[in-house]
DSSP file (Angstrom, degrees, kcal/mol; ACC not computed):
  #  RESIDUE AA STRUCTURE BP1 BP2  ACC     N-H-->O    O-->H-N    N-H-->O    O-->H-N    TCO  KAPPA ALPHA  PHI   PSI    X-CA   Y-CA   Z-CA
    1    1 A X    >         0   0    0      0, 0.0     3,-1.7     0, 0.0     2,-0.1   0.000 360.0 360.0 360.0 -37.9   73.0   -7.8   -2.7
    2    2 A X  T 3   +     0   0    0      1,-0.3     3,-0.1     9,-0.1     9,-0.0  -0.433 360.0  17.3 -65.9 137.0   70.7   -9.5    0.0
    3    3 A X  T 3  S+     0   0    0      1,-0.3    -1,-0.3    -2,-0.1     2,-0.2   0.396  90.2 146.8  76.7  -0.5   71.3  -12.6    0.6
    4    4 A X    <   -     0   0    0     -3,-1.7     8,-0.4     1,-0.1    -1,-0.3  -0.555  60.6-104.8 -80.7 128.2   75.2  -12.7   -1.2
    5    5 A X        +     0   0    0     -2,-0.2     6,-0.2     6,-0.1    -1,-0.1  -0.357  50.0 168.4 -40.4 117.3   77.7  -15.0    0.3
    6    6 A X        +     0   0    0      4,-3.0     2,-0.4     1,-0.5     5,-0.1   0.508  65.5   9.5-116.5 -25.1   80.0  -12.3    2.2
    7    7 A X  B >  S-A   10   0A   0      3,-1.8     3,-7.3     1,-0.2    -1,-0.5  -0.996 134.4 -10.8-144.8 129.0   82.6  -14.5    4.7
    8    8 A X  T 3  S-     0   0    0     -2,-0.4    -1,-0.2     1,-0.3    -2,-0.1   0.788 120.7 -60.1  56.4  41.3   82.7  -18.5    4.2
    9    9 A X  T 3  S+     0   0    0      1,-0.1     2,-0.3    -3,-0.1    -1,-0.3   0.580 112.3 126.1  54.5   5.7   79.8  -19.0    2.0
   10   10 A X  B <   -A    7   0A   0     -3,-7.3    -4,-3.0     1,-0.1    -3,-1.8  -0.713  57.0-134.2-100.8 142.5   77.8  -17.4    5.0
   11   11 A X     >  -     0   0    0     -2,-0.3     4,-1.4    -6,-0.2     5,-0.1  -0.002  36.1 -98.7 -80.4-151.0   75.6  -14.6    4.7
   12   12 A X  H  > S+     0   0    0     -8,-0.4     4,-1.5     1,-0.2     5,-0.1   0.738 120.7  49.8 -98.8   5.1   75.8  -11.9    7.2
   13   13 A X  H  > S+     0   0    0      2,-0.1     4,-1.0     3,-0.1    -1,-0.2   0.796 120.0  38.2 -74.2 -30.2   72.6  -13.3    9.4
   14   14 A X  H  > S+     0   0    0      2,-0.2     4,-1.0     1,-0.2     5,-0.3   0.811 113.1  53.2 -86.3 -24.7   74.1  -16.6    9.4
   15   15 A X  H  X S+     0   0    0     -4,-1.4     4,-2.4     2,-0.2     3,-0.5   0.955 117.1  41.2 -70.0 -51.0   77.7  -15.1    9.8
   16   16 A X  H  X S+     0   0    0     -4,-1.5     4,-3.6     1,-0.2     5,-0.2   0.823 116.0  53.7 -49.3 -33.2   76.2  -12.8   13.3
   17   17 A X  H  < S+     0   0    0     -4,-1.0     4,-0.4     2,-0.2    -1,-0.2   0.832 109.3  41.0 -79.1 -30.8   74.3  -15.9   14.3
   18   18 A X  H >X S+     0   0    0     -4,-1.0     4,-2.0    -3,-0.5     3,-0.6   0.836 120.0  52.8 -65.1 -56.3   77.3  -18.2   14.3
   19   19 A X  H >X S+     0   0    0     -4,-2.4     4,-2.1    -5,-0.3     3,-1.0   0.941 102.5  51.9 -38.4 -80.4   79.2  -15.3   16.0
   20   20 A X  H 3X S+     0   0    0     -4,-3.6     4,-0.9     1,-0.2    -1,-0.2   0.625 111.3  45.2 -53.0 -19.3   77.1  -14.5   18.6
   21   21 A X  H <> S+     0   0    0     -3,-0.6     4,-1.3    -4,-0.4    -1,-0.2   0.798 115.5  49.4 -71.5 -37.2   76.9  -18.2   20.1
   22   22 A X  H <X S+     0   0    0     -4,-2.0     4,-2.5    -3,-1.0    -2,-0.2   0.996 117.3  40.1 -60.2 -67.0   80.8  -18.7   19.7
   23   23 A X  H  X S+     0   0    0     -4,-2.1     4,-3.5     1,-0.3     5,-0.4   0.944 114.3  48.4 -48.1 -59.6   81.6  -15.6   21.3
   24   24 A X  H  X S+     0   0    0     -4,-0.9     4,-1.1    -5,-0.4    -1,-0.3   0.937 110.1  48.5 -67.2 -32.6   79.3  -15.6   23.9
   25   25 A X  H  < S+     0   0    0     -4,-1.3    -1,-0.3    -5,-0.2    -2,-0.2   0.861 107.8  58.4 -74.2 -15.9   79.8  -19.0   25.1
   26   26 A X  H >X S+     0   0    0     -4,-2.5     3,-4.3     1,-0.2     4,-3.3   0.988 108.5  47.6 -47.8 -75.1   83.6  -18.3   25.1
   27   27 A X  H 3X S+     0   0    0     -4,-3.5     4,-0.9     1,-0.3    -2,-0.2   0.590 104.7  55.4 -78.4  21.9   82.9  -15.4   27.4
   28   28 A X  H 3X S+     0   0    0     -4,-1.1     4,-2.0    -5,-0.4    -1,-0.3   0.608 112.0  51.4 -94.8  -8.5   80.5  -17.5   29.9
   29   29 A X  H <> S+     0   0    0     -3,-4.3     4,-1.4    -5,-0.3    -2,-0.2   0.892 106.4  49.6 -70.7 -44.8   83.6  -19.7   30.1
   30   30 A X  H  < S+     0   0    0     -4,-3.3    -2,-0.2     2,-0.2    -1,-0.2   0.671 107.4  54.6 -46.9 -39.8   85.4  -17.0   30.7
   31   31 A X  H >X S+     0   0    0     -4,-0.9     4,-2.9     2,-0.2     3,-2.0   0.839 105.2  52.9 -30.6 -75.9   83.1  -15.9   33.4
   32   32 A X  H 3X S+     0   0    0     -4,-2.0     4,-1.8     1,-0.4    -2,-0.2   0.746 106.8  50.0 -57.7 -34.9   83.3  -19.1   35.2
   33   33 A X  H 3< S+     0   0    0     -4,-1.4    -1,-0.4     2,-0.2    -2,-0.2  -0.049 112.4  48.6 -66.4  14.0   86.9  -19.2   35.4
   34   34 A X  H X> S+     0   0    0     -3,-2.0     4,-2.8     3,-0.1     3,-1.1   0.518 116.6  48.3-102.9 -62.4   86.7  -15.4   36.8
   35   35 A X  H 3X S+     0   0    0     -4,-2.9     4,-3.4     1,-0.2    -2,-0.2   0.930 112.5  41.0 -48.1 -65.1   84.2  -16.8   39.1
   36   36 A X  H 3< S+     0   0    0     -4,-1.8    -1,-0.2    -5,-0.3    -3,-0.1   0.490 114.4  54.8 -86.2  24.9   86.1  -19.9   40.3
   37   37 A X  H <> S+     0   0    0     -3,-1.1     4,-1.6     2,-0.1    -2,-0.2   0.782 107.0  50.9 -94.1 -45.1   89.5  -17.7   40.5
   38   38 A X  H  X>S+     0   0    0     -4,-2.8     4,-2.8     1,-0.2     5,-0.6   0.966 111.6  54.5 -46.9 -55.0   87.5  -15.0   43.0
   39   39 A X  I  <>S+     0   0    0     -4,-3.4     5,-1.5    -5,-0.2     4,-0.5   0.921 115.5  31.2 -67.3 -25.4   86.5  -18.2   44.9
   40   40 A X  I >45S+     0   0    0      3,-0.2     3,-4.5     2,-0.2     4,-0.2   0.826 116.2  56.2 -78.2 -90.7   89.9  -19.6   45.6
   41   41 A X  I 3<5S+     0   0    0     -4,-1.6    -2,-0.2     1,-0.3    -3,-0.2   0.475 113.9  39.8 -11.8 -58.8   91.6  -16.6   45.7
   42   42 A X  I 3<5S-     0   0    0     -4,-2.8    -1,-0.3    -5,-0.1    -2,-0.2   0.658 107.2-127.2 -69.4 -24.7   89.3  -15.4   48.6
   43   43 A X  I < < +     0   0    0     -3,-4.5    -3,-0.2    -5,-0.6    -2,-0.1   0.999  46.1 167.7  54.1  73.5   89.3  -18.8   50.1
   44   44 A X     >< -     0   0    0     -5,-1.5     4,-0.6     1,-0.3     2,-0.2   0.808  31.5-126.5 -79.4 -44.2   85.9  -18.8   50.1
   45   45 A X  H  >  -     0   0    0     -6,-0.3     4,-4.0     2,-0.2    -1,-0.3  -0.447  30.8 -79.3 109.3 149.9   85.1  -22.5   50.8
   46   46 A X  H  > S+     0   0    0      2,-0.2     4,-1.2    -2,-0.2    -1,-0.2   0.981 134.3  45.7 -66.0 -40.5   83.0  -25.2   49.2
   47   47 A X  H >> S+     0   0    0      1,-0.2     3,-2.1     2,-0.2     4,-1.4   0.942 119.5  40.2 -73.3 -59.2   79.8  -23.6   50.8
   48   48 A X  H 3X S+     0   0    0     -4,-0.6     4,-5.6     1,-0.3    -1,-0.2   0.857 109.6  59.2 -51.7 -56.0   80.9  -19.9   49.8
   49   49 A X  H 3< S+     0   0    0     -4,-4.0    -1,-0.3     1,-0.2     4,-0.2   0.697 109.7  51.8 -59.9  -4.7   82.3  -21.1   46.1
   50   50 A X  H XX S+     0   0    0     -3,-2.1     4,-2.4    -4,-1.2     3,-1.2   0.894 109.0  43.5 -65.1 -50.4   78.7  -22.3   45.6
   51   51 A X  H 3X>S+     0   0    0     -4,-1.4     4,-3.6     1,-0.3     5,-0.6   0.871 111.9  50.5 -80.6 -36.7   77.2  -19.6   46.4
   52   52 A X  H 3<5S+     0   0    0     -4,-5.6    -1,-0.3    -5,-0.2    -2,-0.2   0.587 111.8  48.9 -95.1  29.7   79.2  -17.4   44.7
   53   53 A X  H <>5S+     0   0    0     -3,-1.2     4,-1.5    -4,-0.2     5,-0.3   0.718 108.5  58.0 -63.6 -70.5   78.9  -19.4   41.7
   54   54 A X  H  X5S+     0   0    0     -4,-2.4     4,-1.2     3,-0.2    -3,-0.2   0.868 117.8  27.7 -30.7 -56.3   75.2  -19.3   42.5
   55   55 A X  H  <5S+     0   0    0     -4,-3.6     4,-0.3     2,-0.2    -3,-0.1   0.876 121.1  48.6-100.9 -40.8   74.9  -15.4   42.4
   56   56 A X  H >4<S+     0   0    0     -5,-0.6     3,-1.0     1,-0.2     4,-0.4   0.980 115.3  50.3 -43.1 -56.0   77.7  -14.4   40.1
   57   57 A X  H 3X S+     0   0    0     -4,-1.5     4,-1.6     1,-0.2     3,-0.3   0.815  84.3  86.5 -46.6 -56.6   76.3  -17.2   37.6
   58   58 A X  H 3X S+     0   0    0     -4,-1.2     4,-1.7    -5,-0.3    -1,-0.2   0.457  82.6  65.2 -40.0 -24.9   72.3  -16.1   37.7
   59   59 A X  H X> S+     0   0    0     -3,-1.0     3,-0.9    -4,-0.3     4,-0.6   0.976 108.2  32.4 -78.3 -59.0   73.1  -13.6   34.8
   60   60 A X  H 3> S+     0   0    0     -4,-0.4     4,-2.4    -3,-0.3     5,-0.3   0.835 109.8  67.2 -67.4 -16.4   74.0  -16.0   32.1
   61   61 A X  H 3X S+     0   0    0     -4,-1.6     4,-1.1     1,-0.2    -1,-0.2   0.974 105.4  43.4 -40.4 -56.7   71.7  -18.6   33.3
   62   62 A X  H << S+     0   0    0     -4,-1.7    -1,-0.2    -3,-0.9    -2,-0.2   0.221 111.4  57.0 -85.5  18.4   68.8  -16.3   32.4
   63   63 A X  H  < S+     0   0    0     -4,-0.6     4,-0.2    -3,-0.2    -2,-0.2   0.772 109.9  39.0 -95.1 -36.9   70.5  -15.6   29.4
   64   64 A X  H  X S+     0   0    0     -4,-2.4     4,-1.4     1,-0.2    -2,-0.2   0.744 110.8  61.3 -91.3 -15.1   70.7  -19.1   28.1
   65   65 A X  H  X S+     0   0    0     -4,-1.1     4,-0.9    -5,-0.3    -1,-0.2   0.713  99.4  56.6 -49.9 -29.8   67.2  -19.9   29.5
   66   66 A X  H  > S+     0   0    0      2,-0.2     4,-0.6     3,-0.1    -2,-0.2   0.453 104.8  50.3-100.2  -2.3   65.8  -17.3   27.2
   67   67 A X  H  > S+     0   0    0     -4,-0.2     4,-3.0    -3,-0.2     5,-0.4   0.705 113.0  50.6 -74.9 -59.0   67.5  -19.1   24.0
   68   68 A X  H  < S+     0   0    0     -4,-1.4     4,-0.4     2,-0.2    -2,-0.2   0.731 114.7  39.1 -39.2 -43.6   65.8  -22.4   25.4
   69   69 A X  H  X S+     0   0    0     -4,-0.9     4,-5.0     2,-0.2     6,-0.3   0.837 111.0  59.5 -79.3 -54.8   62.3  -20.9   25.8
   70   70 A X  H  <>S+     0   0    0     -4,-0.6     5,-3.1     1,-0.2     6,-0.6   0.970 109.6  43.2 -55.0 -36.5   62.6  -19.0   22.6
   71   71 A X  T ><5S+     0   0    0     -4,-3.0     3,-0.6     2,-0.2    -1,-0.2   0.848 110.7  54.9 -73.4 -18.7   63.2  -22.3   20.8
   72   72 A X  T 345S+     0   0    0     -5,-0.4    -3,-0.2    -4,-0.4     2,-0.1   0.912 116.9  36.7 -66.9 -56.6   60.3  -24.1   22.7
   73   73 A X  T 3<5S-     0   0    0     -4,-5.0    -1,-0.2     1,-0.1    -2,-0.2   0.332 115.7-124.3 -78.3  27.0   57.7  -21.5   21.7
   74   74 A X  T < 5 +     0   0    0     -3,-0.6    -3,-0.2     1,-0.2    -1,-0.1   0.708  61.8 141.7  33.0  50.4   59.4  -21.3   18.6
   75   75 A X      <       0   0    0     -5,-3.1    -1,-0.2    -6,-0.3    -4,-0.2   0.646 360.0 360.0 -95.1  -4.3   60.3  -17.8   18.2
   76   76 A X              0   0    0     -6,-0.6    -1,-0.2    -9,-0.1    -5,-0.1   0.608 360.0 360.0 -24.9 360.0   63.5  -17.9   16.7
């Protein structure tokens, strides 16, 4: 059973692994539009929708920095 085509010819690491990049980059898109709604809506300003860009943002930053590192040091 390990290793059997379950979905798509994919097995289920490859199937999570596809998943979690789709998904998650959907919802950092999502994010940013949440983000740049708060700043209009508040009428924040260029300087203020940067910044809250800036701090709102910081979590998926380091999240997609830490896909980036793990593939330099080749920890995948």
């Amino acid at each position: 059973m390990k290793g059997d085509a379950i979905l798509f010819g994919l097995t289920v690491a490859e199937f999570e692994e596809i998943s979690l990049k789709v998904c998650f980059t959907a919802l950092i898109l999502y994010m940013l539009f949440i983000i740049g709604n708060l700043a209009r809506e508040s009428k924040a300003g260029k300087y203020g929708t940067v910044w809250m860009f800036m701090a709102l943002g910081l979590g998926f930053v380091g999240f997609i920095a830490k896909g980036f590192i793990a593939r330099i040091l080749g920890i995948e």
